[in-house]
One Martini backbone bead per residue (centre of mass of N, CA, C, O) as a GRO file, in nm:
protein
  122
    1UNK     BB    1  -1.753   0.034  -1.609
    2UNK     BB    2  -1.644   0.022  -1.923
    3UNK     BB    3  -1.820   0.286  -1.980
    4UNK     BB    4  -1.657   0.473  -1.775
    5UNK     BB    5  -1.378   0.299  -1.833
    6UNK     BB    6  -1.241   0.302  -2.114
    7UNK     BB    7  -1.054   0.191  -2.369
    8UNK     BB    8  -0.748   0.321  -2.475
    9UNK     BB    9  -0.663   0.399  -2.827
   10UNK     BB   10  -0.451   0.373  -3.112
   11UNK     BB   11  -0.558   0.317  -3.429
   12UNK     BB   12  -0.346   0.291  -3.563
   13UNK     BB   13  -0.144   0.080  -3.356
   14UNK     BB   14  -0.336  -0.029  -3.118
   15UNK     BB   15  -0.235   0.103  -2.880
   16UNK     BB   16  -0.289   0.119  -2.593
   17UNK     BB   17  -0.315   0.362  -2.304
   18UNK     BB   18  -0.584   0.278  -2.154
   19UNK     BB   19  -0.671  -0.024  -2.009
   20UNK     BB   20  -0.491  -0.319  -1.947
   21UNK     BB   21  -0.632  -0.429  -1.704
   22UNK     BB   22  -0.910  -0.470  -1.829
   23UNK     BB   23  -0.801  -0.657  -2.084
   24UNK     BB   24  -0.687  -0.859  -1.928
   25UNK     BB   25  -0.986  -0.939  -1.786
   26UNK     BB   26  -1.138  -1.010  -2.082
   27UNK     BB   27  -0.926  -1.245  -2.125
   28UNK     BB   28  -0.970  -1.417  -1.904
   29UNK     BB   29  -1.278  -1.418  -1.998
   30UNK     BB   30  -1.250  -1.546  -2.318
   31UNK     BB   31  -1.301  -1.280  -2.477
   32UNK     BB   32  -1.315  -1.180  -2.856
   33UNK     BB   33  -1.456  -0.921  -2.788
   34UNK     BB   34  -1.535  -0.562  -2.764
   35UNK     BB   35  -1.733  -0.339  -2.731
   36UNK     BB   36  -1.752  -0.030  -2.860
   37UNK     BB   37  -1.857   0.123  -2.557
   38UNK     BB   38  -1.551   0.004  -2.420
   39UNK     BB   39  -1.395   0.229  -2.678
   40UNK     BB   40  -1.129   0.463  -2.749
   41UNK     BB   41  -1.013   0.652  -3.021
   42UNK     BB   42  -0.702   0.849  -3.018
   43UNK     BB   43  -0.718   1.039  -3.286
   44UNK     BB   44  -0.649   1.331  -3.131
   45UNK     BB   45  -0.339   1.228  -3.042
   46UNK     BB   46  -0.056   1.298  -3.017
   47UNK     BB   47   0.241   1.118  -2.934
   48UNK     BB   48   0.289   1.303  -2.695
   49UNK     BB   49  -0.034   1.289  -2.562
   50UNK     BB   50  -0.026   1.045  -2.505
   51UNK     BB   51   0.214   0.993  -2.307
   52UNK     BB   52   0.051   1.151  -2.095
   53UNK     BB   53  -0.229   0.989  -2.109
   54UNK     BB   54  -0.054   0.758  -1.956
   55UNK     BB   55   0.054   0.900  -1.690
   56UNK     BB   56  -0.225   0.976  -1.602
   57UNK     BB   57  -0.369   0.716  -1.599
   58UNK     BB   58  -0.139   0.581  -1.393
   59UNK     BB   59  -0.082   0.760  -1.134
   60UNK     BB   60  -0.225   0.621  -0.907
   61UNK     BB   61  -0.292   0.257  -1.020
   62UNK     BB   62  -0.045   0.213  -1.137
   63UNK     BB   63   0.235   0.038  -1.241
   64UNK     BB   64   0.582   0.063  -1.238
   65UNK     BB   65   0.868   0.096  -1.485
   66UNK     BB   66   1.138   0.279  -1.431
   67UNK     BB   67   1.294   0.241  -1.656
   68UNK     BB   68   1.059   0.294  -1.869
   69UNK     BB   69   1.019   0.575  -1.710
   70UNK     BB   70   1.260   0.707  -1.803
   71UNK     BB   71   1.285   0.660  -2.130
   72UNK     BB   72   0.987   0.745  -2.209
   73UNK     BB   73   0.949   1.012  -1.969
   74UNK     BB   74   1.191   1.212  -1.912
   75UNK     BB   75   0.991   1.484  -2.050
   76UNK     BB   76   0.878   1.494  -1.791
   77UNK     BB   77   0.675   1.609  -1.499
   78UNK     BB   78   0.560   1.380  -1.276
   79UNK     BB   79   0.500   1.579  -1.011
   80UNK     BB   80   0.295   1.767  -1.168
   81UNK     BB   81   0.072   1.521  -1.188
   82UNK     BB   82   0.096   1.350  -0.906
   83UNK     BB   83   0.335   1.183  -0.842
   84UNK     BB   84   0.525   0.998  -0.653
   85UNK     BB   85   0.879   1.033  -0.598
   86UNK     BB   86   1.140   0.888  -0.421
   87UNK     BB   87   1.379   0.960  -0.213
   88UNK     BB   88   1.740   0.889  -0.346
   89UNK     BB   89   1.976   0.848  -0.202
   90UNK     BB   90   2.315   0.846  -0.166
   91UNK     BB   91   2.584   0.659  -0.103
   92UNK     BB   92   2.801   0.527   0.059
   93UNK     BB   93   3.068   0.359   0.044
   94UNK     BB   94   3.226   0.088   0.149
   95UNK     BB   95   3.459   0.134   0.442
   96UNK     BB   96   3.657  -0.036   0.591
   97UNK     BB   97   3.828   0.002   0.904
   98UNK     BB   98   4.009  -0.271   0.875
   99UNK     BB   99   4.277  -0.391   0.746
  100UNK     BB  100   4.453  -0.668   0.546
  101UNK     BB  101   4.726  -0.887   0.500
  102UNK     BB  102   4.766  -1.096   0.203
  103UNK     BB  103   4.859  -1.399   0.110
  104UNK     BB  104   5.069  -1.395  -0.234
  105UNK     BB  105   5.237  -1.662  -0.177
  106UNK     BB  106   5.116  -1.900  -0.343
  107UNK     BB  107   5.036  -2.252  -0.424
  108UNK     BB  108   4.975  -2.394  -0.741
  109UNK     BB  109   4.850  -2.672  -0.912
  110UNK     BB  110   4.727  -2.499  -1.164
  111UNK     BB  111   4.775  -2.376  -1.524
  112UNK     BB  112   4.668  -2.233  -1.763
  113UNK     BB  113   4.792  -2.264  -2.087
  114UNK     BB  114   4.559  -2.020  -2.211
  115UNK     BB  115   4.546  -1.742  -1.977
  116UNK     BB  116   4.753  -1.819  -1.668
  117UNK     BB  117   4.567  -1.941  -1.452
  118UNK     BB  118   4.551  -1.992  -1.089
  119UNK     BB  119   4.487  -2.325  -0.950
  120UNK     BB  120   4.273  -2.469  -0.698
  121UNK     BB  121   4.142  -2.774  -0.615
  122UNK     BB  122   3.814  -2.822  -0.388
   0.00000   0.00000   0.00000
């Protein structure tokens, strides 16, 4: 499989760009070395495209934190890749549909002397 499906990373920074849970698989395995033909350098790809070859090798089967693919691939069209984006409606916010009024003269037994908050112990 690993020949197949082999890691890919960025030989400069070592940064994996596709093969995370492979690599996590072969730690888990207590292997200290990964032979040469389980993995490719993306010599060729400048930094826009690893960003795409990360997600577009994610797309099926990757797992996603929606704040850092907002935050890291925000100018990428993710419909485009194949990526399936959930529909998020904005709700309309909560309003009571009767409302009460509360006793604003309350008695309290204590008194903050440096920020003037005032509380009764419980």
């Amino acid at each position: 499989m690993m020949k197949l499906r082999p890691i890919v990373y960025d030989p400069e920074t070592m940064y994996v760009l596709g093969g995370n849970q492979r690599l996590a698989a072969i730690r888990k395995l207590g292997m200290k070395e990964i032979p040469d033909e389980w993995t490719i350098a993306a010599t060729d790809l400048t930094p826009e495209q690893q960003k795409e070859f990360v997600l577009r090798d994610n797309v099926q089967l990757g797992e996603w934190d929606f704040e850092i693919l907002s935050a890291e691939f925000g100018e990428f069209d993710l419909e485009e890749m194949g990526m399936d984006m959930p529909e998020i409606e904005a709700e309309e916010p909560y309003v009571p549909s009767e409302t009460k009024e509360i006793e604003t003269d309350i008695a309290f037994d204590h008194k903050c002397p440096k920020c003037g908050f005032e509380f009764n112990e419980s």
